[in-house]
N, C-alpha and C positions, 0 to 999 in steps of 0.2 A: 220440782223439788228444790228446796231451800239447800245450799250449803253447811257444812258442817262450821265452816268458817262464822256465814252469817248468825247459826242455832247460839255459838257463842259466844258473838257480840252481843247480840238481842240478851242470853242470859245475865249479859255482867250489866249491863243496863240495866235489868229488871232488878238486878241484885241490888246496883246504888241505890235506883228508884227506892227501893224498899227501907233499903240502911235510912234515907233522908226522911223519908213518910214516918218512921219509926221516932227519928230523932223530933222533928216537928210535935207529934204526937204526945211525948215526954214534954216538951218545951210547954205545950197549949195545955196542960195536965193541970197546969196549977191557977190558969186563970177560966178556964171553958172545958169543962170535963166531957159533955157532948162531942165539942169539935176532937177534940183529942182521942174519944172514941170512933171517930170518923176516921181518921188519920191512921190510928193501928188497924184498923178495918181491911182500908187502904192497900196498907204495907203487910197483911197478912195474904191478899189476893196478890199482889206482886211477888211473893217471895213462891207463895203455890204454883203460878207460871212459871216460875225460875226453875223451879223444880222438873216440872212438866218438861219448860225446853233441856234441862240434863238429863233426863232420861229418852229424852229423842234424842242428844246426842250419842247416849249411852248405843241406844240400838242401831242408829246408823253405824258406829265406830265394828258391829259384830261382823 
């Protein structure tokens, strides 16, 4: 079993991960609309693990 510690480092990572995929995203917006779709794709499957790992922290913590 993973630590509660570990559940939320891995979350804030996933979190940055996400914050940066998103900014990228915005940046490539205005020259490759494609890739920029790629990028919030990305950053939207990064943020739904984030999620994920808070609510296994949520249920470990019960």
């Amino acid at each position: 079993m993973i630590s509660t510690k570990d559940l939320m480092t891995r979350a804030k990572e996933l979190s940055k991960q996400a914050v940066e995929l998103r900014r990228q995203g915005k940046e490539a917006q205005e020259t490759n609309k494609e890739l920029a779709k790629q990028f919030r794709q990305k950053a939207r499957e990064a943020m739904k693990r984030t999620l994920v790992l808070i609510s296994e922290i949520k249920r470990s913590q019960m």
